[in-house]
C-alpha positions, 0 to 999 in steps of 0.5 A: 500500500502507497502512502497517501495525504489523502487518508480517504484515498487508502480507507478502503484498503486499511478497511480491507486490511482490518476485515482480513485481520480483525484480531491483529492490533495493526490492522486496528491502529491503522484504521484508527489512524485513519479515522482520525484523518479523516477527523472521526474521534468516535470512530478512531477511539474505537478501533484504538479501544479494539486494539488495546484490548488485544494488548497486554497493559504492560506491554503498552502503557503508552498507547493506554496512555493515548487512548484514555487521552483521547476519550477524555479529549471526546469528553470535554469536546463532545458532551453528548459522548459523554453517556456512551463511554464506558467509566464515565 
């Protein structure tokens, strides 16, 4: 796969790579990635959530780290997100 400016332009092909790989954490990442791009927080947050739960923490505290960033970032900027996350 070409690397794009343009994450539409390689959307379907990461989704093609995540629909072959659903458990692979990668493939996750990448579609994450993706969506942040293409500015979609709920949709990145997903699959970021998707993919650390195939981590071990201790493996990565740093994406954790990321992704609790992230979900708290959906927080302030999006209240009505607010109902839907989980620990919240």
């Amino acid at each position: 796969m070409e690397k794009s400016t343009e994450p539409q332009l390689y959307l379907d092909e990461i989704e093609n790579l995540n629909a072959s790989h659903p458990d692979w954490p990668f493939a996750l990442v990448r579609l994450g990635k993706a969506y942040l791009l293409l500015e979609d927080l709920h949709g990145a947050l997903e699959q970021f959530e998707k993919a650390l739960s195939l981590l071990s923490p201790l493996q990565d505290h740093k994406f954790a780290q990321y992704v609790e960033g992230l979900r708290a970032y959906i927080m302030v900027t999006d209240p009505p997100f607010r109902t839907i996350v989980p620990g919240y």
